[in-house]
N, C-alpha and C positions, 0 to 999 in steps of 0.2 A: 466239358473240356477235359482233355487228358492232362494228368500231372506228369510232365516230362522229367521232373527232377531238377530243372533249371528254369530260369526266367529270362526271357528276351523282351525287348521293347521295340516296337515299330515306331519310327519317328517320321512324320509326314510333313514335308517342308514345302511351302509355296513361296516362290520369289517373283517379284514383279517390278517392271520398270514403268513408271507412270509419268504423266504430264503435269504441268502446273495446274493448280486449281483455277477454275474459271474466274473467280472473283477474289482470289487471295489465298494465302496459305494459313494453315492452322498455326497459331502462336504457341509453340510448345514450351516457351518460357513460363507461361501461365497455365499450361495444361499438364496435369500429372501423367506420368508414364502408366501404361496399362498394368493391371495387377499381374498379368501373365507375361510379363516382359522377358523373363528368363525361363530356361528349360526346366529348372527345378521348381518353377512356380506355375507349371502347366495346369490349366483349369479342367477338371473332369467334365465331360459332356456326354449326353446321350440324346438321340433323336436329332435335334438340329440346334444350331447356334449361329448368331450373327456376330461378326467381329470387325475390328478396325485396326489397321496397322499403324495409324498415325501416332507419332511421338514415342514409339517403342524403340528399343535398341536393336542391335543385330547380333551381338556376341561374335562368334568367329565362324559361323556356318553360312556359306554363301557360294553355292555351286553355279549360280548364274552370273556372279560377279558384280561388285560395286553396290550391293544392296545395303540399305541403311536402317530399315525398321524390321522388327520381327516379333511375333507373339506365338504363344504355345497353348495347345490343348492336349488332352489325353482321353482315351476311351477304351473300354474293354470289348473285344470283338465278340460277335455272336457265335453260336455253336458251329454252324457250317461255314461262317464267313460273314463279312460285312461289305455292303456296297456304300461307297463314300462318293457323294456328288457335291461338287463345289461350284457355286454360282458367283460370278464376278459382278458386284453391284455398282461399284464406282471406281475400280482400279483401271488405269489405262496402261498400255505398254506391255512388255513381256511379263509373264508370270511363270515362275518355276515351281514345280511340285516335287518334293522329295520324300521318300519313305526310308526310315531307318529302323534297325533293330539295335538293341543294346541299351546302355544307360546314358544319361546326359553327359557323363564324362568319358564314354567309350561308345561312340555311335558307329554303326555299320550300315552303309547305304544298301538299300534293297532295290529301289526303283526311283527313277526321276523322270520328269517331263522334259520337253524340249525347250523350256523357257520362253515359249511364244505367248503372245496374248491370247485370251479366249473369253468367251461368254460363259461357258460351262465345261466342266470336265468330270468324268466319273472314273473311279478306281475300285477294283475288287480285291479284298484282302482275305486270305484264308485265316482260319482261326488256329494259327500255329504258335502264337505267343500270348503272354498274359496281358499285355497292355500295348496300346498304340499311341505314340505321341505325334502331334501335328504341329508343324512349325510353318508359319506364313510370314513372308517378308516382302518388302517393297522399298522403293525409293521414297525419301521423305517428301520430295516435291509432289509426288503423285499418290501419297498414301490414300487409302480408301477402304471401303467396306466390302465384305464378302459374306456368303452364307454357306455353311456346311450342313448337308443333310445326310444322315446315316440310316441305313435300313438293313435288316437281316437278309441273308441270301438263303433261299430254299429251292434252288434250281433242280437238285437231284438228290437221290438217296445213295449214300455210300458208307462203307465201313472203313474207318481209319486203321483199325487193327483187326486181326483174326478174331479176337475176343469180342469185338463189337458187331459182329455179323447179325443182322436182323432177319426175320423170316422172309421179308421181301427180296433178300439177296441170296436165297437158297434155291438150287436147282433140284428138281425131282423128276427127271425125264423117264418116260416109259420106253423100254428097249424096242427098237423098230417102230417107234411111234413118231410123233411130230417133234420137230426141233423146238427147243425152248430158248428164248432170248430174254435177257434182263438188261435194262438201261442203267447206267451209272455215269460218273464223271470223275476226272482227276484234278481239275483245277483248284479244288479247295482242300485237297489232301495235303498232308505235311511231310510224311516220311515214307520210306520204302525200304524193304530188306534188299532190294536190287539197285534201283537207281533213284528216281524221284517220284514223289506224289503217288504212292501205291494205295490201292483199295482192294478189299477182300470179298470173296464169295465162297459159298459152300455148295458142294455137289454130293447128293445122296443117291447112290445107285440102287436099282431095283434087283429083284431076284434073278433076272436073266442077263444082266449087263455083263458083257465081256470086253467091250471096247467103247470108248467115247470119242467124239470128234468135236474139237473146239475151234471156234473162229471169232475174230473180233471185227466188227463192221461199223461203218459210220463214224470212224475215228479220224481226227486230223493230226495224228501223231503216229510214231512207230512204236507199236506195243511191245512190251516185255512181259513175259508170263512165267510164273512159278506154279507148280502143281505138286501138292503135298498130300500124303495119305496119313490118317491118324484118327484116334478115338476122340481127341480134343486138340485144341490149338497148342497146348504145351507138350504134346506127345505125338510128333509127326515124323514121317519118313519122306525124304526128298525123292521125287520122281523126275520132275523137270525143275531146274533152278535157273531163273533169270535168262530165259531163252527168248530171243527175238521172234515174234510171230507177226509177219507182215499183215497189214490190214487187209481183210478179205480172204486170206489164205487159211488153210485148215491144218490142225494138229491132231493126229490120231494117236490115242493112248490106250494101252491095255488097262483094264480095271477089274476089280473083284466085286462080285455081287454083294449087295447089302453092306456097303462100306461108305464111309464119309471121306471126302476129299476137300482140301482147302486150296483156293486159287487166289493168287495175288496178281493184279494187273498194274503195271507201271509203264514208263516210257523212257526212250533214250533220245529221240529226236522229234522235232515238231513242237506244236503248242498243245499243252494238256487241256483237255476239254471233255465233252460228253462222248459216249460210245455205247455200243451194244455188245455184250458177250453172249454168244449163242453156243448151245451144247445139244448134241443128239447122242442117243445111246442105242447101240445095236447088239444083237446076239453074236453075230459073226459076219465077217466080210470075206468076199472073194476078190483078190487082186488080179487084174488083167493087164494093166498098163501103167506107165508113168511117163510124164512129159515135162518139158521145160521150154521156156519162151525167152528168146534173146531179142532185145530191143536196141535199135540204133536210129540215129537221127541224121539222115543225109544232108539236111539243110543246115544243121548245127552239129558237126561231127564231134566237137569236144564238149558239148553240153551234156548234162545229166541225162542218160537215156530214159530214165523213168519220168522225165518231164518235170514240171508241167509244160504243156505244148502250146505253141502260139497258134492263134486262129489261122487256118489255111496251111499249116505245116503238114508235110507228109512224113509218116513214120514207118520204118521197116521192121517187120516182125519175122523172126525165124523160129519155127516150131519144131522141136525134136521130140519124136515119139518112140518109146520102146514098148512093143506089145508082146507080152509073154504068152506063148501058146503051150498050155500044160498038156501032159499026156492024158489020154482018155481015162475017166474015173477019178481024176484028181483035179483040184483047183477049178479052172474054167472049162475043163473037159474038152480041151483042144479047140477052143473057139478062135476064130480069126477076126482081125480088125476089119470093120466094114465102113464105119462112118466117123467123120470128125465134124462136129457141129460147133461153129464159132458163134457165140452170142456176144454181140458188141453193143456198147452204149450209144445213145442217140447223138452223141457229140461227133461221131464219125460221119463224114459226108459220103453216102453210098452212091451219089451221082458221080463221084470221082473215085477211082480205084475200087470199083465194086468187087466184093468177094466172089460174086458169081462168075467173074471173068478171070479169076486167079486160082484155077484148080491145080492141085498137085498133078504131076504127070501120070497119065492113065486113069485119073479119077474124073468124076463128073460132079457138077453142081446141080442139086435139085432144090427148088424153092420149097418153102414151108407147105405142109399139107400133102406132100407126095410120099412120105415114108411114115409108117406108124410104129409104135413101140409094141413089142410082142410079149411082154411079161409085166409083172408088178415089181416096183422098186421101192425100197424103204428109204432111199436117199435122193431120188430124182422126182421132180414134179414139173408140170407144165404151167406156164404163166403167160401173161401178155404184157408187152410194154405199152407206154402211153399212146403209141401210134396204132395199137391194136395188133401188132405182129406177135407171133408166137415166140416164147422164150423157154429155155430149159433152165431149171433151177436146181441147185444142189442143197441138200441138208434136211429139208422138211419131209421128203418122200411123198408118195401118193399117186405117182403115175401108174396107169393101168394098161393092160393089153388093149391095143386098138387106138390108143391116144395118138393123135397126129403130132409129128415133130417139126421143129423149126427147120429152115433151110440149112443145108450143109454140103460138105464134100463127101462123095460116096464112091466106094470101090465095089464092083460086083464081079463074081466068078460063078461058073456053073455049079449048081448045088446037086445034092444027092436025091435020094428017094423023098418024094413029097414036095420037091421044089419044081416050080413051073418054068423057071429060068426065062422069064419074059422081060428081063432088063430092070424090073422093079426090085430094089434091094430087099423088099419084104419077101421076095420069092427066089432069092439067090444067096450064095455064100459071099464071104468077104475076100480079103487079100490072102492068097495061098501062102501058107507058112507051115512047114512040117511041125508035127506035134513035138513038144519038148524044145522047140526053138524060139527065137525072139525075132520079131519083125521090127526093123528100125527105119524110120522115115523122118526126113527133114523137109519142111515146106516153108518157103518164105513168101510173104505177101505184104503189100503196102496198104496203109489206111491214111486218109487225109482228114484232118480236123476241119470241122465246119468253120467257114470264114465269118465268125461272129463279129458284128460291127457295133452292137449296142450292149452296154453293160447290163441292161435289163434282161437280155436273153440269157445272161449267165445265172440268173436267179432260177432258171428252169433246170432242176436237177437232171432231168433226162437228156436235154439237149446240150448239157455240158459234161455228160457222162462219157468218159473215154475208156471205160473198162473193156477188157477183152477176156472172155472166158471160153476155154476150149474143152469140149467133152469128147472122149473117145468111146465109141460104141462097138460092141462085138456083134458078130452075126447071129449069136444066140439071143441078142436083145432086139435086133431089128431085121435079121435075115430069117432064113428057113432052117437054121440049125437048132439044136436043143435050146429050150427057153431057160437059160441060166444067166442071171444078171451078174454083172461085175460090180457088186455092191461095195467092194473095197477100193474101187478107183475114186480118186478125187480129181475134179477138173483143175486144169492149170489156169490160174487167175492172175490177170494183170490189171492193176488199178491205175488208171491215168486220169488226168484232169486238164482242163483248159486253163491257160494262164490268162485270166480275165483282168489282172491287175492294171494292165495298160489300156483297157477299154473304157476307163472312167473319164467323165467330163469334169474338168477343173473349173470351178466357178470363181472368177475374180474380175474386178472391174477397175477402170481408171479412177483416180482420185486427185483432188486438188487440195493442198494444204498451204499453210504459211510457214515460213522459216522458223525453226525452233519447235514446231508441233511434231507430234508422233504420227508416223505414217498411218497406223491403225487401219490397214487394208485387210479386210477379212478374206481368207482363202478357205475354200471348202470343196468337197467332191460331191457331185450330184447324188442324191439319195443317201448321203451320210456314210459312204463307204470309208473304212479306215485303212487307207494305204498311204505310206509316207509321200509327202509332196515336197519337192526340192524347189527353193526359190533362189535364183541367181541374179545378181546385179550385173546387167549387161553394159549399162552406161550410166555413170553417176552424174554426168554434167558437172557444173561448177558447184557441187554440193559436197557435204560430208555427212557421215552417219549411217549410210545405207550398208547393210550387211547381207550375206547369204544366210538362208535358213533352211532347216529341214523340219517339217511338221509331221512327226511320227504318226499321229492319229488321223492324218488326212485333212485336218482343219486347224486353223489358228488365225491369229491376227498379227500382221507384220508390225512389230513394235518400235521400229527404228525411229529415233529422234533425228530429223533431217535439218541440217543447217544450210541455208542458201548463202554461199560465200560471196555473191555479187550483189548487184542492185537491179538485176533483171530476173524475170521468171526463168527457172531452170527445170528441165525434164529429166527425171530418173527413170530409166527403162529397166524393168524386171522381166525375167522369164521364169515361168512356172512349168514344171514337168513332174512326172511321177518318179520318185526316188526309189526305184525298184532294182537294186543291184543284182537280184537273183533272176530277173526276167531278161530274156533275150528279145522280147517282142518290142516293136516300136512304140514308145510311149507318146501320149499327147503332149504338145508344147503350146503354151499360151503366153503371149507377150502382153504386158500391160504397162501403163505409165503412171507416174506420180508427178504431177505438176506442182513445183515448189515455188511459191511466190516469195519475193524478198521480204525480209523482216519489216513489219509495219512500225514506223517510228513517227511520233508526233512531237512537235516543239511546243511545250507547255510549261509555264512557270509552276513549279511544284510547291513553293512555299509562299504563303501569304499571311499578312497580319492585318487584322481589322480592329477598329476601336470599339470598345463595348458600347452597345446600343446603336451601332451603325451596321451597314451591310456592304458587301463587295461583290462585283460581278466577275466570276471566273469563266474564262472562255477557252475552249479547245479550238484547234485550227479548223477552219471551214473546209467543206468540200468532200467529206467522207460519207459513207453510206448511212451509218447510224451512230447514235450517241446514247449511252446509258449512264446517268449519274446516280450514285448511291450515297446517301448520307452516312454519318458515322454509325448509325444503327443498322445499316444494310438495306434501307428502304430505297426503292427506286423513286427519285424525286424529279428527274428531268430527262427528256429524250431529245433535247436540242443541244446545239453546240455550247450554249451558255448556261450557267447556273449562278443564281444569286444566293450567297451564303451570308448568314447573320449570326453564326455561332462557331465556336472553335471546334476542331476535330479533324479526322482524316476522311476526306471525301474521295471516292473512287469513280473514275471515269473509264468506261470501256468503249473504245472507238473501233468500229468495224468497217473494213473495206474489202468487199468480196468475201473470201474465206478467211481473211486475216483479221485479227483483232489485237489490239494492244490495250493494256490496262496500266493506268498510271494512278498513283496515290497523291492527292493534293492535300497538303497539310496546311490547315488554317489555324493560326494562333491568334489569340484575342488579348489585346492590351486594355487594361482597365483605364477609363478616363479619370481625370483629376476630380476630386470631390468639389462641391460648390466652393467657389473661391473665397468668399467673405462670409463672416457670420452676421454681418449687418451691412445695410446699404444706406443708412441715414444716421447722422450723428449731430448732437447739439453741444456746443462748447461755449465757454465764456472768454471774453477778451481780458478778463481779470479774474483771478481766483477768489471766489467768495464762498466756495463749498457746495454750490449747487451743481455746476458742471465743471469739467476740467478745462483748464486753459492750455495744458500740454498733453498731447496724445501720442501713444505708441501705435502707429498704423499697422505694424506687423502683428499686433495682438488681435487685429480684426481678421487675419488670414486663418482659414480652417487648417487643421492639422494635415500635414503632407503637401501643402500648397506653398510654392515659392514664386516670387515675382518681383516686379519693380513698381514703385509708386511715382505718380506724376501729379504736380499741383495744378491749380486752375489754369495756369498758363502752359500746361503740358511740359513743364520743366521737371526733369528727373530729380527726385528728392534723394539727396545723398544719404541722409540718415533718417529713415522713416521711423526709428524707434523713439524719437523725442521731437515732435513737431510742436513749436510754441506759438500759440495764437494770442499771447498777451499783447494788448495794444492794437490788435487788428480791428479794422472797422467792422462793425456789425453788418451781417449780410449772409448770403448763401454762396458757398464755394463748392465747385464740382471737382473732386479729385478722382484720378484714374488709377486702377490697379491692373497690371498685365502679368499673367502667369508666365513662368519661364521653364518649368520642369515637366511639361507634358511630354509623353513618349510617343513618337511617331507610330502610327498615323493619327493618333489623337492630337487635336490642335490645342494650342495655348488659347486661353480665353481672356477677354477684357471686361472689367467690371468698373462701375462708377459709384463713388461714395459721395453722397450729398451731405455737406457740412454746414450746419447753421450756426453762425457766430452771433452770440447775443452780447449786448452791452451789459456788463455786470459791475456793480459798485456796492461797497458796504453802507449800511444805513448811518445817518448822522448821529454822533454821540458827543455833542459839544455842550458844555455847561460853563457858566461864569464862576469866577472865584467867589467864595463866600466871604462876607465881612467878618471882622473880629467882633466878638460880643463880650460884654461884661457879664460877669456872673451875677446878674440881676434879672429881674423878670423881663425877659426879652423873647420875642417870637419872630421866626422867619418863615416866610412862605417860599419854600424851596422851588416851586414851579416858576417863580419869578427869575430864577437863575438858569432855567433850562433854555438853551438855544435850539436844540434839536426839536423836531416836531414829532419824533417817535414817542410812543408811550413807554414809560418806564417806571421803576420803583426805586425809592430812596431808602437807604438803610445805613445805620452806624456800624461800622465794622471794627473800629479800634479807637482807643482814647484812654485817658486816665481813669475815667469811670463812666462807661457808656450808659450805665443805669441812672446816672445823675442828669441825663438829658432825655427829654421826652420827644419822640418822633412819632407823629400820627399822620400817616399819609405823607403829604408834602409840608405839613406844619411842624416846625421844630421849635421847641420851647426850652428856654434856659432860665433857671431860677438861682436864687442866692445859694442854694445848696449844690449847684453844679460845680463840679471840681474844675478849677482852672486848668488849662493845658490845650494841646493840639488834639483834635479829634478827626479821624478819617471817616468821610462819608462816601457811600457808593451810590451811583446812579446806574441801574442796570435795566436794559431794554426788556420789555415784557415778551416780545416775540421776534426772534431773528431766524425763523425757519427758512425764509427766503434767502438767507445769507449765513448759513451755519458756520462758515469759516471766519466770519468777521468778528471783531471785538464788540462785545455787548455790554461792557461795563466801564465806567469812568470814575476815578477817585478825586475827591476834593478835600481840602483841609479847612476845618473850622477851628479858629483859635478863640478860646474863652479866657478872659482876663479876670483876675480877682477885682472886686470893687474897691475904690479908694477909701482911706481912713486916716485920722490924725491921732497919734499916741502921745499926749502931753503929760509932763511931770507936775504933780500938784505941789509938791514941796521939794525945796532944794536946800542944800547947806552950802554955804560959801564962806570962804575965809576972807578976812579983811586984810589979810596980808599974804604975800606970796610965800607960803611955807612949804608948798609941795604936797600937802595932804589934800586939802579940798581946794576946789577952784577959788580963786580969789576974784575971778571975773565972771 
C-alpha cells in the first residue's frame, strides 16, 4: 500500500426496508443494542462476518429514507483491491448500500446502491484508502441478518506509479520484429498524472529502433496516454503528455536506440477496466498515404455517429484518402495507389449493402484470393476471421511475397516494362498520379448491422464486431511496380459495437400478497446481465405504497409495502423495461401484476383470565385455511381453531387465508384461587363452661388467612356477629353451620364449607359437704366422710385456726383433745381429680368450732363483815 500522506476512510452503508417478523418482533426493551451501534464503534473484520441490524440506532445517515437501525464494521483493503459480497439472510424490502470516504464526523459518499431489495450484491473497492467502514441499516419492524464476505482482488498486474513498474510490465521489442502486447487494467488504480486511474509501463528500445508504434486495444474506455523519456522515473522528459489515443488506433513516435521510456495509460470517458497495450519497433518507415473516415447515421441523424448501433441499422461511411506520390528515388519512389482493402467485423450483414456492390467510380471489387502481396512487410500480416475469410492485420508484420489478400476495391492502369496488363492488379499499375503530386479520393459506402434478436448472440465477439479497418496499398506492394512497401502507413480504424442492451429478456412474474405485505417481486435479466431496469407503476388500483424503481444492476426485488385501501382484492399493474437512456434501440417491455388481497382481520377476544388450577378454551373464528397456535415459549401447540390453555402467558395465533395471514397475541392472565376456607371442619363445645371445651366460639378464627365470608347457623340464618357465638344452655347435639366465602376474584368461584359442631352437656362435679358440729376441747373424734354429700373422691385438710397443730387429722378422722386450743378452725375438702372439669371449683371450706371444756372455780375461804362497813362484804 502506498503512503499518500493522508488518510481516507471508505464507509459502506446498507439500508433496508423490511416486513414484520412472521411471529412477532424482537423486544428491544430487553435486548441490548449491538456493540457496533455507532460509527465510532465500528468492529474490525476480515474474511467474513454475520450481522444483525435489530435494536440498533440509525444516527443521522439515511440516503434511502426513514431507516431506523444501523450497525458499523471496518476493514483494511487488500493490495490490489477488495471484493465485498453481501448476502441478505433475513432482511425483507429495500436495501441500500453506501460507500463513504472520510471520518465518522466528515463522510463523503463514494458510491451507493439503488435501495432495492436483493438476495446478494457484490462491490469492488480499489486499495486507495487506509480503511473502509461499512454501515448497514434497516427498518426496526423488519430488522434481520446478513453476511459480508471479503476477498482480495488479483485480476490483473498493474503499476500504480512509475516507481512500482515490475518486469512483467516492461516492453523490449525487436525492431522490425513482432508486435508486443501486455495486459493490464485501470479499475483498481487510484491516481493519475493526467485524469483518473493511471497505470505505468516501461519501454526499452534496442540498438536499431528509430520509431515505435503504440496502440491500445480491448478497452472499454477512451484511453489517455503519456510518453516520457528518461534514465529513471524521477528524471524524465515529456514527449507526449495526456493525449487521447482512441482504442484500436495507432500512435507513431520517434525514439532513440537503447533508451528507456515510461508510459502512463489513464482514461477520460467510459468505464475503467482491462486493456492491452501493444508496441512495435521499426528501423524506418516509408509514408505513402493518410486517410480519415466520416461516419453518419441516416436512421438516427442526431445520434452519436460512433454508435453503438442498433440491430438492423444502416450506417454511412465516407472514406477520404490522400495518397502522396514521391519523386523517383525518394520516399515511395513514385508509387501509385492501387488497392483499398476494407476489413470489417462480423457484426456487419454483408447480405445487405455488400461492399462488393459499392465500388468507387472506375474501381472494381475483387474477392479474396485474387490479388497477392508482392513484398515482405514488417507491419502487415495475413489472418483469418472465425468464418475462415482472409483478413489483413496491422502491427505484427510477417506478410510475404505471394501471400493472397482479402477482397477489396482495386484500380488498374497499364503498366510498363514487365507488366502483362491482363487486368489482374498484380500485373498492372494503379491510379495514375504524377510524381510529386497527391491523389485524393473520397468514397462513401453503407454497412448494415446484423439484425440480432437474441442477447446470447451478443456474446460472440466476432458477430458483434462492427469495426471497419481500411488499408491503402500501392502498386509497388500489389502491382508490377518496384517492390517497395509503404511501411509508414497505418490503416484507418473505426471501432464500432452493437447496442445489445435492449436485447435482454426481463424475468418477472405476477404475485399475490396480502395488504400490508411487501411486494418482494424479484426482477432480473436472463443470464445475469447488468443493465438498468426501470419499473413503472401503470395502475395502482385502490392501493397505496407502490413506487417506480430503477435497478441499476439489472436485478432487484420490488420492496414496496402495499396497502389495500378497500375490502376487495385490488390489482397493481407494473411495467418493466430497460432503463437505457443512452440507447436509441427499442427496449423490451414486460407488464406484470401484483394482486393485493384486503387485510385479513379476525374477531377474537385478546384478553382472558383463568383461575389457578382451571383451564379455558380460546377460539379463533372458524372458516379459515389454517391455524397455528404458539405457547408463551414459542412452541407450536395446536393447528385447529381452538386452544385449551391452563397457564398464564402470551399465546400467539397465526391464521392464514390464501396468501394472507394475521397474527394476534392472546394474553391469558391467571388469578390465584382462595386458599382452603377453614382450618377445621369439626368442633366440640360445651353448653356450660367447665374448662374442657369452650362454650363461646369465634367462628372467624376458623377462617384461613386471606379468606373472607359469611356464617350461617343450622337453620341457614346469617350470623350477624360470628366473632362470639355463645352455646351456653344449648341442648347437647350436633349442629351444622355453613361458611360461604365472599372475596374470590372472578373467574375463581366463592366456595361453601360446612362446620360440624358437637355440643356436649357440661357441668362441674359435686362439691357439697355438711356443716361440722361444734366440739369441746376434750377427747373427741369426727369421721369427716360422714359429712360428705358429694360422691367425688376428695381430701380433707386443716388450712387455718388458732393452733392447727393442736388438732389431729388423719385422712377423714379428726381428733380433738384437751390440749386442742379452742376457737374456729377452717377445714378444706378438695377433690382429688377434676381433670374433666378443670375450670370448676375443686375445694370447699367448712368451719369447725372447738369450745373450752366447762369448770367451777370456788373460793375456799372468805372474809365477811358482820356489819355493813363497806370494807368486806357483810352478806
Amino acid at each position: 500500500m502506498r503512503n499518500l500522506g493522508y488518510t481516507y476512510v471508505y464507509i459502506f452503508m446498507i439500508c433496508t426496508l423490511v416486513n414484520n417478523l412472521a411471529y412477532g418482533q424482537i423486544d428491544c426493551s430487553s435486548t441490548p443494542k449491538p456493540a457496533n451501534d455507532l460509527c465510532q464503534e465500528a468492529i474490525p473484520i476480515s474474511g467474513s462476518v454475520n450481522g444483525n441490524t435489530c435494536c440498533a440506532g440509525i444516527e443521522s445517515i439515511d440516503l434511502c429514507g426513514s431507516m431506523e437501525n444501523g450497525i458499523w464494521y471496518s476493514f483494511t483493503p487488500a493490495n490490489n483491491g477488495s471484493l465485498i459480497e453481501i448476502s441478505n439472510l433475513s432482511i425483507e424490502g429495500p436495501i441500500g448500500i453506501e460507500f463513504y470516504s472520510g471520518s465518522c464526523t466528515n463522510l463523503s459518499l463514494i458510491e451507493k446502491s439503488d435501495c432495492s431489495g436483493f438476495e446478494s450484491r457484490s462491490f469492488s473497492l480499489p486499495n486507495c484508502y487506509a480503511e473502509v467502514l461499512i454501515h448497514i441499516t434497516s427498518f426496526k419492524d423488519g430488522c434481520g441478518e446478513f453476511e459480508i464476505q471479503m476477498s482480495d482482488i488479483n485480476e490483473c498486474t498493474f503499476a500504480e506509479t512509475c516507481e512500482t513498474i515490475v518486469p512483467e510490465l516492461e516492453f523490449n521489442p525487436i525492431s522490425d520484429g513482432m508486435q508486443e502486447c501486455i495486459s493490464s487494467c485501470l479499475q483498481y488504480a487510484c491516481d493519475s498524472d493526467c485524469t483518473f486511474n493511471g497505470v505505468w509501463f516501461q519501454l526499452n528500445t534496442d540498438n536499431d529502433a528509430t520509431q515505435v508504434q503504440l496502440s491500445i486495444i480491448n478497452a472499454g474506455f477512451e484511453p489517455v496516454i503519456s510518453f516520457l523519456r528518461g534514465n529513471n522515473c524521477s528524471d524524465t522528459d515529456d514527449i507526449v503528455v495526456c493525449e487521447v489515443l482512441p482504442e484500436g488506433q495507432y500512435l507513431n513516435l520517434d525514439v532513440v536506440p537503447n533508451t528507456s521510456y515510461f508510459i502512463e495509460v489513464s482514461y477520460q470517458n467510459g468505464i475503467p477496466g482491462s486493456f492491452d497495450l501493444c508496441i512495435s519497433s521499426v528501423k524506418d518507415f516509408i509514408d505513402c498515404s493518410s486517410g480519415s473516415l466520416t461516419v453518419s447515421r441516416p436512421m438516427f441523424p442526431t445520434a452519436d455517429p460512433n454508435g453503438p448501433y442498433c440491430p438492423g441499422e444502416t450506417v454511412l461511411f465516407c472514406y477520404d484518402v490522400e495518397f502522396h506520390v514521391d519523386i523517383p528515388g525518394t520516399g515511395n519512389n513514385c508509387q501509385w495507389l492501387q488497392g483499398i482493402i476494407p476489413v470489417i467485423g462480423g457484426g456487419w450483414d454483408q447480405n445487405i449493402n455488400s461492399l462488393a456492390s459499392q465500388e468507387p467510380m472506375n474501381w472494381m471489387w475483387l474477392d479474396e484470393g485474387n490479388v497477392d502481396y508482392n513484398a515482405a512487410s514488417s507491419v502487415l500480416s495475413i489472418g483469418n476471421n472465425p468464418d475462415g475469410d482472409l483478413t489483413l492485420e496491422y502491427g505484427t508484420g510477417g506478410i510475404m511475397s505471394g501471400d493472397l489478400l482479402p477482397g477489396g476495391w482495386w484500380y488498374t492502369s497499364p503498366g510498363g516494362t514487365g507488366c502483362t496488363n491482363d487486368g489482374d492488379p498484380d500485373n498492372m499499375y494503379g491510379l495514375e498520379t504524377p510524381c510529386g503530386m497527391t491523389a485524393m479520393i473520397t468514397h462513401c459506402f453503407e454497412l448494415t448491422v446484423r439484425n440480432v434478436q437474441d442477447i446470447n448472440d451478443c456474446s460472440d465477439n466476432f458477430y458483434t464486431d462492427l469495426n471497419v479497418t481500411l488499408f491503402n496499398l500501392a502498386d509497388g506492394e500489389t502491382g508490377c511496380y518496384d517492390d517497395v512497401t509503404c511501411s509508414g502507413d497505418t490503416p484507418v480504424v473505426f471501432n464500432g459495437s452493437i447496442d445489445c442492451t435492449n436485447l435482454l429478456d426481463i424475468n418477472v412474474g405476477n404475485r399475490e400478497i396480502c395488504s400490508g405485505d411487501f411486494a418482494d417481486i424479484p426482477i432480473s435479466i436472463t443470464d445475469g446481465f447488468e443493465v438498468p431496469v426501470s419499473i413503472e407503476v401503470m395502475d395502482m388500483g385502490n392501493t397505496s405504497g407502490a413506487k417506480d424503481w430503477v435497478f441499476e444492476k439489472g436485478s432487484g426485488i420490488i420492496p414496496d409495502q402495499i396497502i389495500n385501501l378497500g375490502d376487495q382484492a385490488e390489482t397493481v399493474i407494473f411495467e418493466a423495461t430497460l432503463d437505457n437512456s443512452n440507447s436509441l434501440c427499442q427496449p423490451p417491455v414486460v407488464q406484470f401484476e401484483l394482486l393485493v388481497q384486503p387485510e385479513l382481520k379476525i374477531d377474537i377476544e385478546k384478553n382472558h383470565i383463568i383461575c389457578e388450577g382451571s383451564s379455558l378454551m380460546v377460539a379463533a373464528p372458524a372458516g379459515y385455511d389454517s391455524y397455528n397456535w404458539y405457547d408463551p415459549d414459542g412452541n407450536l401447540v395446536s393447528q385447529t381453531e381452538n386452544l385449551e390453555v391452563n397457564m398464564a402467558g402470551d399465546y400467539q395465533v397465526v391464521v392464514t387465508q390464501g396468501v394472507c395471514q394475521v397474527e394476534e397475541v392472546i394474553t391469558v392472565s391467571q388469578i390465584s384461587e382462595l386458599p382452603e376456607g377453614l382450618n377445621t371442619y369439626e368442633l366440640t363445645i360445651c353448653n356450660e363452661y367447665i374448662g374442657t371445651h369452650p362454650n363461646i366460639i369465634d367462628l372467624t378464627s376458623l377462617q384461613n388467612q386471606g379468606v373472607e365470608g359469611n356464617w350461617f347457623d343450622e337453620n341457614n340464618i346469617l350470623i350477624a356477629d360470628p366473632t362470639a357465638v355463645d352455646f351456653t344452655g344449648v341442648d347437647a347435639g350436633i349442629y351444622i353451620y355453613t361458611f360461604e366465602t365472599t372475596n374470590a376474584v372472578s373467574p375463581c368461584p366463592n366456595e361453601t364449607y360446612q362446620l360440624v359442631i358437637t355440643v356436649e352437656d357440661c357441668e362441674c362435679p359435686s362439691l357439697e359437704v355438711m356443716d361440722l358440729p361444734t366440739l369441746c376441747a376434750q377427747m373427741n373424734t369426727l369421721d369427716l366422710s360422714d359429712f360428705e354429700i358429694t360422691t367425688e373422691e376428695g381430701t380433707w385438710s386443716i388450712v387455718d385456726g388458732p393452733d392447727v397443730n393442736s388438732i389431729d387429722l388423719n385422712g377423714v378422722l379428726l381428733s380433738v383433745t384437751e390440749s386442742s386450743l379452742e376457737g374456729d378452725y377452717t377445714l378444706s375438702f378438695k377433690l382429688d381429680d377434676i381433670s374433666n372439669a378443670p375450670a370448676c371449683n375443686d375445694e370447699v371450706m367448712v368451719v369447725l368450732s372447738i369450745l373450752a371444756p366447762p369448770f367451777a372455780d370456788l373460793i375456799n375461804q372468805v372474809s365477811a363483815c358482820n356489819a355493813a362497813t363497806g370494807d368486806d362484804p357483810d352478806i
